[in-house]
C-alpha positions as CSV (number, residue, x, y, z in Angstrom):
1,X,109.2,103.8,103.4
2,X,110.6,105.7,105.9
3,X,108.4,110.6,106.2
4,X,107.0,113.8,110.1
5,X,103.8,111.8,110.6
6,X,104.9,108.8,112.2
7,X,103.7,106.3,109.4
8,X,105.3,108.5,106.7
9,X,108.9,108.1,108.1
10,X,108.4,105.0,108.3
11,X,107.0,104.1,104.8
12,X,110.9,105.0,105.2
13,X,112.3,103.3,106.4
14,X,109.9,102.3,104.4
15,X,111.2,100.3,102.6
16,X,110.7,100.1,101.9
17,X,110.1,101.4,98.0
18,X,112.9,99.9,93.9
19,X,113.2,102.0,90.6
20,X,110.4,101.9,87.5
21,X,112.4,99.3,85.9
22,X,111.8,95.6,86.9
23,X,113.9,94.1,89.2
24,X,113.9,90.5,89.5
25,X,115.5,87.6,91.8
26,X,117.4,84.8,88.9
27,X,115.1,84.8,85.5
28,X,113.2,88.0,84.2
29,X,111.8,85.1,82.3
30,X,107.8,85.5,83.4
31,X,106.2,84.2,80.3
32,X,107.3,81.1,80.7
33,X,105.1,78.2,82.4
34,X,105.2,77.6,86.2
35,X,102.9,75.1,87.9
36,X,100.4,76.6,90.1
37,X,101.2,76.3,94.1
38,X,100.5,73.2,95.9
39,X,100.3,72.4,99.4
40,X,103.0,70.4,99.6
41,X,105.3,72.8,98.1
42,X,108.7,73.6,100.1
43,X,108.7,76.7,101.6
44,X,110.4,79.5,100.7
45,X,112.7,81.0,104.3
46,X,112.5,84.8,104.0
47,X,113.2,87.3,106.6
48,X,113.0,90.9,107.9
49,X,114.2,93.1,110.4
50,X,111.4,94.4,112.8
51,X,108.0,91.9,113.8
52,X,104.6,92.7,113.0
53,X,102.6,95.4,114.7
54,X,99.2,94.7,114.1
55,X,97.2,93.3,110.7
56,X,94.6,96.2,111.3
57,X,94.6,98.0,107.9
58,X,93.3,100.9,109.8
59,X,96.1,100.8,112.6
60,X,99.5,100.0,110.4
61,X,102.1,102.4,110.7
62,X,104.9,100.5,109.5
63,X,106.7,99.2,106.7
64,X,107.3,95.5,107.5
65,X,103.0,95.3,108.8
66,X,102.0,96.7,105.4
67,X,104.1,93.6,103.4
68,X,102.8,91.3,105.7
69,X,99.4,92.2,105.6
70,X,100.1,92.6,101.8
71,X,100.5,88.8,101.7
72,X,97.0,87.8,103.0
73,X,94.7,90.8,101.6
74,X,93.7,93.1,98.9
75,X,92.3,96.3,98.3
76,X,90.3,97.5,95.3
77,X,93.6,97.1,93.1
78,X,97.1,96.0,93.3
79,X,100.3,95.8,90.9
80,X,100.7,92.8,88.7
81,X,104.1,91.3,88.0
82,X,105.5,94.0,86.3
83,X,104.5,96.9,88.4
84,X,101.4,97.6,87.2
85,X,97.9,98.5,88.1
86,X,95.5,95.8,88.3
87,X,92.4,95.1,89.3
88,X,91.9,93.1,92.6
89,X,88.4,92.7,94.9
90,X,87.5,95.1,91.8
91,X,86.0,93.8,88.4
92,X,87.5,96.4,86.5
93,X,88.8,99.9,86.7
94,X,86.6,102.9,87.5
95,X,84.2,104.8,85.8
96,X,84.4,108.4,86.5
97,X,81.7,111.3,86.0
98,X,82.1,113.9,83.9
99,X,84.2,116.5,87.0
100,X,86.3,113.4,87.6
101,X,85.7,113.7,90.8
102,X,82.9,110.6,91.2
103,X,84.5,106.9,91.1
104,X,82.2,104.1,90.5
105,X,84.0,101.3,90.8
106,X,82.5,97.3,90.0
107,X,83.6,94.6,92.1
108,X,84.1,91.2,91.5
109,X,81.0,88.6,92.8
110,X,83.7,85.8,93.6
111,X,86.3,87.8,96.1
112,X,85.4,86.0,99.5
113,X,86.4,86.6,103.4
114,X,88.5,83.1,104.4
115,X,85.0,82.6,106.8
116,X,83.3,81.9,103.3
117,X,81.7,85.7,103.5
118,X,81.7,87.9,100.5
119,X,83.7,90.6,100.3
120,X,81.7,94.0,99.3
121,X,81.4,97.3,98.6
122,X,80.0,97.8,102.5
123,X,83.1,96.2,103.4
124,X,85.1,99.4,102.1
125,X,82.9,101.5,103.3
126,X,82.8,100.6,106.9
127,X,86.9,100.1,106.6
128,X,87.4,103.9,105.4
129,X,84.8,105.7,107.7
130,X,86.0,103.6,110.9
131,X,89.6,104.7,110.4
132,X,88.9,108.2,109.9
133,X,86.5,107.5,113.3
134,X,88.4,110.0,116.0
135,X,89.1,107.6,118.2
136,X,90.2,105.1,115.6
137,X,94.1,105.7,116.2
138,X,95.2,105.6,112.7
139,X,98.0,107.3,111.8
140,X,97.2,106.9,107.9
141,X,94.0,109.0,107.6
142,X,96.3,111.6,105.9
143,X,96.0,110.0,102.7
144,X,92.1,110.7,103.0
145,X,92.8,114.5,103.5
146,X,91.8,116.8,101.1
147,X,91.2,114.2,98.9
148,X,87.8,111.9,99.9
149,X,84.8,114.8,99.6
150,X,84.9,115.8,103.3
151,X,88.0,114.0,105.1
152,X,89.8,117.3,106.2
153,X,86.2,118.6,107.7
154,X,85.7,115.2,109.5
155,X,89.7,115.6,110.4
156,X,89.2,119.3,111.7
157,X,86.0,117.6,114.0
158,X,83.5,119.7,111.4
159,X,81.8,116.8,109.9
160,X,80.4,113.1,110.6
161,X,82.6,110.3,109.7
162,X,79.7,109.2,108.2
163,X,79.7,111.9,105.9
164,X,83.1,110.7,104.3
165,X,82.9,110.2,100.4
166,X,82.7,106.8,99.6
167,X,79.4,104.5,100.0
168,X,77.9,101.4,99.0
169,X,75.5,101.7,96.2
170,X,74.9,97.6,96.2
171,X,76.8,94.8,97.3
172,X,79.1,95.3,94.9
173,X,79.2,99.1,93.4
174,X,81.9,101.1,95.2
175,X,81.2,104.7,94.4
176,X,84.0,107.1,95.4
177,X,83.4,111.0,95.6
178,X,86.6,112.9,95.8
179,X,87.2,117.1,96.9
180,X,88.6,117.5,93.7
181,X,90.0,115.7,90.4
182,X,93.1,113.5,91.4
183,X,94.8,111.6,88.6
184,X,96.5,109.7,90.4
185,X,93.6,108.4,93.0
186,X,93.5,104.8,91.7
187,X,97.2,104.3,92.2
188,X,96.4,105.0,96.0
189,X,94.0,102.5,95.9
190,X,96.7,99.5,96.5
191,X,97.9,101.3,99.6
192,X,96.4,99.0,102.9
193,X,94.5,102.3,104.6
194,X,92.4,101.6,101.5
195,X,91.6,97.5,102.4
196,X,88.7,96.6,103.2
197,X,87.1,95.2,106.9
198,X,84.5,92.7,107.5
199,X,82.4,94.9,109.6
200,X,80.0,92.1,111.5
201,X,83.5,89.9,112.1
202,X,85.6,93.1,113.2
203,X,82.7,94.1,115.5
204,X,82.7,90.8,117.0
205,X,86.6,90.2,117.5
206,X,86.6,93.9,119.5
207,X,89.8,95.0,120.7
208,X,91.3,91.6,119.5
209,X,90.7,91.9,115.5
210,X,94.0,92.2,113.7
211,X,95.9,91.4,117.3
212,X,97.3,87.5,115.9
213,X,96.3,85.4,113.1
214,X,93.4,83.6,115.1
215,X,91.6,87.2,115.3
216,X,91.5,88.3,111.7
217,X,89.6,87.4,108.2
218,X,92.1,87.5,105.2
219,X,90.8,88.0,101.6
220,X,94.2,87.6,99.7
221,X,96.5,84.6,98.4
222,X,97.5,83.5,101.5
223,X,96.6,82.8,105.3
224,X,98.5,84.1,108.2
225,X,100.0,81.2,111.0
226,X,101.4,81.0,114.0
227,X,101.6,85.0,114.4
228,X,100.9,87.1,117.5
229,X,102.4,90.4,118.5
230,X,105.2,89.2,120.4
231,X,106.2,86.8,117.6
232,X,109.7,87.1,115.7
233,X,108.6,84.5,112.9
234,X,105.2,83.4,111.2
235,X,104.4,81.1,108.4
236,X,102.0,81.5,105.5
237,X,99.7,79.0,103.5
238,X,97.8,78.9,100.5
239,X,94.0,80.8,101.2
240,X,92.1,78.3,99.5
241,X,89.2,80.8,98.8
242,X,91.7,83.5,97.2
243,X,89.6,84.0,93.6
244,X,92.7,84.0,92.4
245,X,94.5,80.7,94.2
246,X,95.4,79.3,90.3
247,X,97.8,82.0,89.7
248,X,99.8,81.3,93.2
249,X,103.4,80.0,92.2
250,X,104.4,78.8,95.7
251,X,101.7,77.4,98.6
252,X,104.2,78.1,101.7
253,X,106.5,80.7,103.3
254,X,108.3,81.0,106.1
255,X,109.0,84.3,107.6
256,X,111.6,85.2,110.5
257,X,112.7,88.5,112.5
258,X,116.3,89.3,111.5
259,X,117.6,92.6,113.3
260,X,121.0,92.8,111.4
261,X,122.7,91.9,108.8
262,X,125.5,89.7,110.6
263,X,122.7,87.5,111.8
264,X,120.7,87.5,108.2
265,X,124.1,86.4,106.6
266,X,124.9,83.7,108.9
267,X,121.4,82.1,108.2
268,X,122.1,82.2,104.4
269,X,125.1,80.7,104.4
270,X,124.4,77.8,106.8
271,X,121.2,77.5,104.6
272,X,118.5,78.4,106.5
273,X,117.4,81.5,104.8
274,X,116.6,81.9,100.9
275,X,116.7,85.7,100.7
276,X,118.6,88.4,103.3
277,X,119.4,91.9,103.3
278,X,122.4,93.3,103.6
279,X,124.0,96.1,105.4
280,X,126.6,98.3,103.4
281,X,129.5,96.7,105.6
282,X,127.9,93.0,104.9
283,X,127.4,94.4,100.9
284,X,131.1,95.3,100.7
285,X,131.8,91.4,102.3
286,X,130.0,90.3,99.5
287,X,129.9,91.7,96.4
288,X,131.7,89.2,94.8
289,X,130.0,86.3,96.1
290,X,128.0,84.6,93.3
291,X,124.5,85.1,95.7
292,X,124.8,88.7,96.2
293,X,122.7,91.3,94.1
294,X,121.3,94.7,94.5
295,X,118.0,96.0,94.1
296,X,117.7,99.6,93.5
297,X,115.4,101.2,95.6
298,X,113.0,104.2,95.6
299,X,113.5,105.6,99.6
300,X,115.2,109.4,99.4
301,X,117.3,109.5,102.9
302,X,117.7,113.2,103.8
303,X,118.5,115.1,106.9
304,X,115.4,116.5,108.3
305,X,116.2,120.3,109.8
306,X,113.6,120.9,112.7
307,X,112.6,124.7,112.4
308,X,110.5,125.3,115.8
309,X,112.6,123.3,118.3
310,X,115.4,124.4,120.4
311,X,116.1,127.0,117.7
312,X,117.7,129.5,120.5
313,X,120.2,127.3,120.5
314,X,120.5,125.4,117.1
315,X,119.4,128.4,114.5
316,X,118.1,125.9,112.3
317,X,114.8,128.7,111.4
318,X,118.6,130.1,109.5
319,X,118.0,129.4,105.8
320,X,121.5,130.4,105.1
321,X,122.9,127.8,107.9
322,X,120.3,125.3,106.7
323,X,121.9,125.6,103.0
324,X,125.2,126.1,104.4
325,X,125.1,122.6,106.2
326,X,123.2,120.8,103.0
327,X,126.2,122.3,100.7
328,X,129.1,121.3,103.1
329,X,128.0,117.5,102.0
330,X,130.0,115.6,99.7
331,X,127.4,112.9,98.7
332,X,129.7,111.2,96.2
333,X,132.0,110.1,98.7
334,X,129.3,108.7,100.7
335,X,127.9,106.5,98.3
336,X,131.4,105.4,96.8
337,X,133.5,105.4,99.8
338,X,131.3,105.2,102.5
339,X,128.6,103.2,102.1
340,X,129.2,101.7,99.0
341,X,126.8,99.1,98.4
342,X,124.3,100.6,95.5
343,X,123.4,103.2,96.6
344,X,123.5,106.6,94.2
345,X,123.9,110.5,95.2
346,X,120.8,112.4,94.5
347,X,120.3,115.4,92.6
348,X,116.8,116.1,94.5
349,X,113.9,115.0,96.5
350,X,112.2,112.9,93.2
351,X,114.7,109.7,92.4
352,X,115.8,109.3,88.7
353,X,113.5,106.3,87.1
354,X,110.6,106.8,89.2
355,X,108.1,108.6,87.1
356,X,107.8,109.7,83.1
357,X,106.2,113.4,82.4
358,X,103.1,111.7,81.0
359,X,103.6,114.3,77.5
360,X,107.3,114.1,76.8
361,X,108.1,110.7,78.5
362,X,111.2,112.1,80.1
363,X,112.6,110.8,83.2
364,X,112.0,113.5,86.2
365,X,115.5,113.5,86.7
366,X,116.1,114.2,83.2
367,X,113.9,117.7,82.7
368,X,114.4,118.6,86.1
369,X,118.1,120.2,87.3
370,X,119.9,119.0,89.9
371,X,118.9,120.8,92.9
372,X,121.4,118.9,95.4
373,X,124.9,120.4,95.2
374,X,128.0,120.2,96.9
375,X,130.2,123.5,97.1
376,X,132.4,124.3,100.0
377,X,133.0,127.7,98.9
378,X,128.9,128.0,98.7
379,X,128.4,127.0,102.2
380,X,131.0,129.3,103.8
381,X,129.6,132.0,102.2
382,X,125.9,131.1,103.4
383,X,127.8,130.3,107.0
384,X,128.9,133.9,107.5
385,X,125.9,134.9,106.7
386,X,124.1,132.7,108.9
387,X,126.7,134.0,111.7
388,X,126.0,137.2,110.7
389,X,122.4,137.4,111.4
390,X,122.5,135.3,114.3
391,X,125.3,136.9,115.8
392,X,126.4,133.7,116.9
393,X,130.0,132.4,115.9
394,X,129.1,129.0,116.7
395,X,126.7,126.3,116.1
396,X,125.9,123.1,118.3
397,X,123.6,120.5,116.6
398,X,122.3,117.3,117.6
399,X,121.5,114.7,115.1
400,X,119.4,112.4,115.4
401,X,119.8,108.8,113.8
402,X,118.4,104.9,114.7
403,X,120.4,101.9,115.5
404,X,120.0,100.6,111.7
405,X,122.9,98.6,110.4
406,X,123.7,101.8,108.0
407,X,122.6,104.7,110.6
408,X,125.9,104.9,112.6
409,X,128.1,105.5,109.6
410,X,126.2,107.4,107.8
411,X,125.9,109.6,110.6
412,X,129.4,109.6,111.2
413,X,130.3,110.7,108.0
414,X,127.6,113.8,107.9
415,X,129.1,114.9,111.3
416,X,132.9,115.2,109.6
417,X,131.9,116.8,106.5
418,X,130.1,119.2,109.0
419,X,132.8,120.0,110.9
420,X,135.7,119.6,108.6
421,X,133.7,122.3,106.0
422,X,132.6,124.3,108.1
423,X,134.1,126.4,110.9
424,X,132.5,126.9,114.2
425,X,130.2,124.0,113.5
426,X,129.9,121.1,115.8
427,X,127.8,117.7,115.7
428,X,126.5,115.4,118.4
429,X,125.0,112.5,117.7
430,X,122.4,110.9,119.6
431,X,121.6,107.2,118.7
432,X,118.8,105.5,119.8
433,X,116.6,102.8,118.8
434,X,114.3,103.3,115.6
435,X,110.6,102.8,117.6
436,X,112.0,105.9,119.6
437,X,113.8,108.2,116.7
438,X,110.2,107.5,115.5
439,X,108.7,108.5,118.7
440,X,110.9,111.6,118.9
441,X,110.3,112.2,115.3
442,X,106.1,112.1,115.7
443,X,106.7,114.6,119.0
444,X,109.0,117.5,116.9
445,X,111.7,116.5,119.7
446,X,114.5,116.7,117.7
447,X,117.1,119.6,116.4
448,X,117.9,117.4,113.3
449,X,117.3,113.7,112.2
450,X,118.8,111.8,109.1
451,X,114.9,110.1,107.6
452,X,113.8,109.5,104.2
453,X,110.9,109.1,102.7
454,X,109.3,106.4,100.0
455,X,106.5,107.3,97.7
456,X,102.9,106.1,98.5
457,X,102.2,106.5,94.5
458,X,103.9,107.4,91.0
459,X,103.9,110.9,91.0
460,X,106.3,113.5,92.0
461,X,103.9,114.9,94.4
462,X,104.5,112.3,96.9
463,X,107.7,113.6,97.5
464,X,106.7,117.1,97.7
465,X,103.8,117.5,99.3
466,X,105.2,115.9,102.6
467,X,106.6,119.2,103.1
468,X,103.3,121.5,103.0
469,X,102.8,123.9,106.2
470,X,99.5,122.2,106.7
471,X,100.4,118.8,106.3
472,X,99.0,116.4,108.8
473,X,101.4,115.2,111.8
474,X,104.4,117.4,110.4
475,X,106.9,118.6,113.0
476,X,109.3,120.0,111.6
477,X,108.1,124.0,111.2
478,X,108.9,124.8,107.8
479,X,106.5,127.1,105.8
480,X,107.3,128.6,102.5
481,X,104.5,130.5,100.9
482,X,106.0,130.4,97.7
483,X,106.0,126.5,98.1
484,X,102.5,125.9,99.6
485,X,101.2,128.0,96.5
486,X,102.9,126.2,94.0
487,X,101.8,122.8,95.7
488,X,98.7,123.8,95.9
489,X,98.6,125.2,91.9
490,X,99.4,121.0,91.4
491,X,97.1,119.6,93.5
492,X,93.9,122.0,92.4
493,X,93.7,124.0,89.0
494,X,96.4,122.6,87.3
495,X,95.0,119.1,86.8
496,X,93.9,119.5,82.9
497,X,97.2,121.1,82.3
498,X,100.1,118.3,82.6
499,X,103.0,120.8,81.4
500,X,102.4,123.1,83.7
501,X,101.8,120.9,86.6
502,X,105.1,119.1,86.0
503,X,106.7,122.5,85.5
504,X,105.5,123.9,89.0
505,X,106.3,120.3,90.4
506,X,110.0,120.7,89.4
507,X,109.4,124.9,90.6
508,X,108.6,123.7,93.9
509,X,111.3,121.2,94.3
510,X,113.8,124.2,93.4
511,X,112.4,126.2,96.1
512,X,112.1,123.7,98.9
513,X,115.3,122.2,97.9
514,X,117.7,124.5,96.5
515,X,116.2,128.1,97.8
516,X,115.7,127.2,101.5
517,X,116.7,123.7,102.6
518,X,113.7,122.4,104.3
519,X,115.8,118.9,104.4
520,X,119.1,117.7,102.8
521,X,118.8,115.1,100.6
522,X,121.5,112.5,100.7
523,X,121.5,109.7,98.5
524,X,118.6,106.6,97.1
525,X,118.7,103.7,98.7
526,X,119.7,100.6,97.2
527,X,119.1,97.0,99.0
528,X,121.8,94.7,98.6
529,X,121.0,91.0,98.8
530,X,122.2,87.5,99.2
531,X,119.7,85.3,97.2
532,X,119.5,81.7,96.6
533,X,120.0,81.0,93.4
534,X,117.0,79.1,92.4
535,X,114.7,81.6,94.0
536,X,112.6,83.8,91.2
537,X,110.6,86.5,90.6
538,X,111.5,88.1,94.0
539,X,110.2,91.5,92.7
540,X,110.4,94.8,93.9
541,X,109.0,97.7,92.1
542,X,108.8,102.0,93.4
543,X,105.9,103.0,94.9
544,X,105.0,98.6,95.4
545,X,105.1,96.5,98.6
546,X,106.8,92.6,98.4
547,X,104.4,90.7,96.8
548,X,104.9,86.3,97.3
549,X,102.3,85.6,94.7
550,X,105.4,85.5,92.1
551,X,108.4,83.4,93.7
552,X,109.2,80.2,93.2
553,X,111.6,78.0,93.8
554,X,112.8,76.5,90.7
């Protein structure tokens, strides 16, 4: 999903992450009996729209990597079927000390490496310390800040990677020793910064390891073929020394690199695809064709304000022109009108059916008020303002977007609410490809983007925090003191006290949201589909990557 560290945006764009409520390809129906996979079985033709980067669990930085990878290794745990946590390489779920903030976690004696080694504890430990290495050039070590006992000092070049909490009691004892009580940690745990790494086979392989599927061990349900970098399709087979090989529906997949949704359709219909995505122009094609359904989806798209670049001429440090341009949206009419394929208008950062308050088992959504409004009236009144402090009569803005199927109309519509609501405004759009808008995004070099973001675990937090003054690789210059106290209330001493945490949760969203505009939330994705009809258990769940271990063809 898609976030602005480079991987987060693209954890964006992410996919991509897909509401609480199971979403399935054909039959819900997964009690009933399906015979394990087989060799021979025919593969299933699946698709998506950018190629793999690397296999690397310490180098990923994208969306489409982390599925793939997804496909041929584990971590600790993963989510079963029905979205939920599971053990994996481990036995069972961890114990935990009496601060909660020591993890000793078992691991199972029969999870092998596809060379026939074991996979152990010292596996996971060499994995997390060599990403967190400075040199290391992963872009996911944020996940390990502030939260493994000395990540942020090892980050800040005040400590030894090898000084990182986690170690190897045994071969197979994982213990874990975090800053501080997290509740969520173990739902992290499924995320691939966390995977393990053959340290003697990575050592060997060099610069190669994780480079194609000849230069990599995989520990998962299937094997990797016939993938290098440059490579716009790849196959998998069955990984006859997964522990878990007997509860493998299908052996085989195919997998090929489909850049738009013109393309994608055109291989479903002439029947050389089993599952594609559609664009919103392709969804409102075929909305009525018998193949098409829509998964809803967990990615919040927002425009990004940048706050420290070119502001002498944008004004975007403005809160009032920043609130005036979020209110001058009318995000009804995008979803019905304009892109119309799913997708549904947010009320905030946090997506309704994403995550239950743990004591009253209300939605988010539900207990927290909108904080996402559209009121012409409103955003003149904060425009003048705006014009008044600035003593400027007229704002130019670039905005930034990708060359996505839904980018350029999206963008096109934000640029005439914009200028239609709001006088002396004008919009230029600068489209580019997404590897750059991600470049420019990772630099700052942008006056305003339109991004999302998907969550990296079930708890409102991971929409929130991305917006923290001190948050690694951000670049856009907001800083709210109000906010980075409430944020850090929920990550530190309201941990025992779920109430109040959700409380200040929704307290913070108000104020990043509603009081000063740090982004402007647009609508959730949804992904539309074209699905073979005898395809199942295609399942996408929030805060989950694809997982093959379920389909079948029936």
């Amino acid at each position: 999903m898609t976030k602005t560290p480079f991987l987060r945006r693209l954890l964006i764009m992410t996919a991509i992450l897909m509401l609480t409520l199971l979403a399935a390809c054909g039959s819900n129906d997964t009690t009933k009996a399906v015979k394990p996979a087989k060799e021979e079985d025919t593969p299933i033709r699946l698709s998506v729209s950018s190629p793999i980067t690397t296999l690397d669990p310490r180098l990923i930085a994208d969306r489409t990597s982390m599925e793939q990878l997804n496909q041929t290794n584990e971590g600790l745990y993963s989510y079963n079927a029905d979205g939920q946590l599971t053990p994996a390489v481990a036995e069972d779920f961890p114990k935990l000390n009496q601060e909660r903030t020591v993890y000793t976690i078992p691991l199972r004696k029969n999870a092998v490496w596809s060379n026939g080694d074991a996979v152990t504890a010292k596996d996971f430990e060499f994995s997390w310390k060599s990403a967190i290495e400075p040199d290391s050039g992963s872009q996911l070590t944020y996940m390990f800040d502030g939260l493994l006992k000395n990540a942020t000092k090892i980050l800040e070049g005040k400590a030894k990677p090898e000084s990182l909490g986690v170690k190897a009691l045994d071969d197979y004892t994982l213990e874990v020793t975090l800053e501080r009580p997290v509740s969520y940690f173990p739902r992290l745990l499924p995320f691939t910064i966390f995977y393990p790494i053959n340290e003697k086979y990575a050592t060997k392989e060099g610069s190669k390891f994780g480079t194609d599927s000849e230069h990599i061990l995989f520990n998962g349900p299937y094997k990797l073929t016939n993938w290098e970098q440059a490579s716009n399709s790849w196959k998998y087979e069955l990984n006859n020394t997964y522990w878990n090989k007997k509860a493998i529906k299908t052996a085989n997949f195919t997998f090929d690199v489909v850049p738009d949704s013109n393309t994608g359709a055109n291989l479903f219909e002439t029947d050389k695809l089993d599952f594609a995505e559609l664009s919103s122009e392709f969804a409102k094609q075929y909305k009525d064709n018998p193949n098409f359904k829509v998964f809803p989806g967990d990615t919040t798209q927002f425009v990004r304000f940048n706050e420290k670049f070119e502001t002498d001429k944008t004004h975007l440090d403005n809160t009032d022109l920043r609130l005036a341009l979020s209110l001058a949206i009318d995000r009804k009419t995008l979803v019905d009108k304009v892109l119309d394929n799913g997708s549904t208008a947010t009320e905030g950062l946090v997506p309704a059916g994403f995550v239950e308050n743990p004591v009253t088992k209300e939605d988010y959504r539900q207990q927290a008020p909108a904080v996402v409004h559209f009121d012409t009236q409103k955003a003149q009144t904060h425009l003048a303002a705006a014009k008044k402090t600035t003593g400027s009569s007229t704002f130019t803005i670039e905005l930034l977007t990708d060359d996505g199927d839904n980018s350029k109309i999206v963008s096109e519509y934000i640029k005439s609410q914009w200028e239609t609501n709001l006088e002396g405004v004008t919009v230029n759009i600068k489209r580019v490809p997404l590897k750059s808008r991600q470049e420019l995004d990772q630099n700052g070099e942008y006056q305003a983007q339109i991004t999302g973001w998907s969550p990296n675990y079930q708890d409102p937090l991971t929409y929130l925090e991305i917006f923290k003054s001190d948050q690694p690789g951000e670049s856009m210059g907001y800083k709210n003191d109000t906010f980075d106290q409430l944020i850090h209330e929920v990550e530190t001493t309201l941990y025992d006290d779920e109430t109040a945490r959700w409380d200040t949760m929704v307290a913070a969203e108000k104020v990043v949201i509603e009081d000063t505009a740090a982004v402007a939330p647009l609508y959730v994705n949804s992904v539309a589909t074209l699905q073979n009809p005898n395809l199942r258990d295609y399942k996408l769940h929030p805060y989950t990557l694809l997982a093959l271990r379920y389909m079948y063809l029936k």
